[in-house]
N, C-alpha and C positions, 0 to 999 in steps of 0.2 A: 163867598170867598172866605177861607180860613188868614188870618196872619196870625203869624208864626214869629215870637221874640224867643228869643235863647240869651237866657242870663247866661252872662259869662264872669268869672273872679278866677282865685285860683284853686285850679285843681275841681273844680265843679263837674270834671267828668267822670261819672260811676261805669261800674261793670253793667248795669244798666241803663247806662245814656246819660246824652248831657243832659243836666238839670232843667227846662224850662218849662215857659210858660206860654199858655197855645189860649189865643183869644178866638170865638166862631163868632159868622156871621150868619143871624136867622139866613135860612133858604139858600147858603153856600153851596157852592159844588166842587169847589178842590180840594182834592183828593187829601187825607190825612198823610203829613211828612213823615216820612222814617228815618231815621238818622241811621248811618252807619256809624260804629263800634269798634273802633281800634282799638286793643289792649294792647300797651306796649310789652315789648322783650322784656322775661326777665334777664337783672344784669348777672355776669360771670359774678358768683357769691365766691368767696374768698376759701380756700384750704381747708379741707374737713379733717379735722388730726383727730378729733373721739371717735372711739372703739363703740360696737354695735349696742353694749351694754348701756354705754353713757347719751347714749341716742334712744334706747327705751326710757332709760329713767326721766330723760328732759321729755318724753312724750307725756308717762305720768304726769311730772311737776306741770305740765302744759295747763292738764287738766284739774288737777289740785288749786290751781294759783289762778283759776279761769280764766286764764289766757282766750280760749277758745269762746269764751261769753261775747267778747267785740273783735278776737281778731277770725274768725272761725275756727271750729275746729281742725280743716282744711289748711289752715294758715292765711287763707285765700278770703281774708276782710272784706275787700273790695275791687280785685284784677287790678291793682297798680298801687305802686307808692303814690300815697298823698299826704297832706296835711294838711289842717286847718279845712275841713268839712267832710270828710271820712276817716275811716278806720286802716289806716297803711293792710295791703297785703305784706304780710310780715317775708312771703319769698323772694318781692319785690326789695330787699332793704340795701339801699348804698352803701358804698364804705364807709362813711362817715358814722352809721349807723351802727356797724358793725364795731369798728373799733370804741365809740362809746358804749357798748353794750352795758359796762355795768354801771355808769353813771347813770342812763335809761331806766336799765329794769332796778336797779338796785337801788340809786342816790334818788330818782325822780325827777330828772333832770327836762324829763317835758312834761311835767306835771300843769304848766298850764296850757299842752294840749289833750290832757284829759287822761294821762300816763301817768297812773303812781310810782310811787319808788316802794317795794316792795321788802326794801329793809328796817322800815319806817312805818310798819303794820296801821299806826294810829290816824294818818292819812288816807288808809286804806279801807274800802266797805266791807273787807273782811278784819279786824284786829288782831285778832290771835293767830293772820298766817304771817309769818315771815322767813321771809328768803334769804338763804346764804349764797355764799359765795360761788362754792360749790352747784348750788342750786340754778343759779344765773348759767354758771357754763352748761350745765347739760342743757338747759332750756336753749342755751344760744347753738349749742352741737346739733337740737334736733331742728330747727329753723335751718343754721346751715344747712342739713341734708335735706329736711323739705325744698331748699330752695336749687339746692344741686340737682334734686328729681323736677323738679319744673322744667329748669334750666337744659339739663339735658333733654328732655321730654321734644324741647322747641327744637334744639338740634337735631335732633331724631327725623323730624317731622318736615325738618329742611327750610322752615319757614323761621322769620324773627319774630313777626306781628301774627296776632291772630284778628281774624275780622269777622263778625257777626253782623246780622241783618236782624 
């Protein structure tokens, strides 16, 4: 007989399944559990007003400012907004998210969830980068269209969730 605990806290469910812990029993015979994997929707992300241009350069700065080191390059961290035990999928980001964008990328405003503020180099494992202002926008113009292409992507497909086995 296998048992099966599933720690649960918050946000403990990755694009890889819920976090848990699987105890065996010598000479068991039930069958190993598979969890189903619901990613939720991404949500309607807000107004894309930058031109194609300001949507390459925030891909650049993506990669400059290694965004892409914890959130992927993808944008796609982890198939969901979380916090406090993974890396937010950045296409995933609420409104609240949005409209603080440059408190976030800039002030470091969740620096104690592992987010620097990237105006503030000396905080940073890099020093000598620092982000402007400008810099912030195009980073948040090409997140917005990453999350537009997601977003739309699910509409397309007719479905809200996606569900993996």
């Amino acid at each position: 007989m296998v048992a099966v605990t599933t720690i649960q806290g918050p946000n403990w469910t990755l694009k890889s399944g819920p976090v848990r812990l699987l105890a065996f029993k010598l000479g068991g015979a039930v069958p190993f559990p598979t969890p189903k994997i619901v990613v939720p929707p991404v949500p309607e992300p807000p107004e894309l007003t930058a031109d194609a241009a300001t949507i390459k350069k925030g891909e650049a700065l993506y990669r400059k400012f290694v965004c892409d080191g914890c959130h992927s390059p993808g944008l796609d961290g982890s198939g969901a907004w979380v916090e406090d035990g993974a890396v937010p999928d950045l296409r995933y980001a609420p409104p609240n998210v949005h409209r603080d964008w440059y408190a976030i990328v800039l002030g470091g405003s969740h620096w104690d969830k592992g987010m620097p503020g990237f105006a503030d180099p000396p905080k940073f494992a890099f020093p000598h980068a620092k982000m402007t202002v400008a810099d912030a926008e195009a980073l948040h113009a090409f997140v917005i269209d990453g999350a537009w292409k997601a977003y739309r992507g699910e509409q397309a497909q007719g479905h809200a969730k996606k569900e993996n086995y």
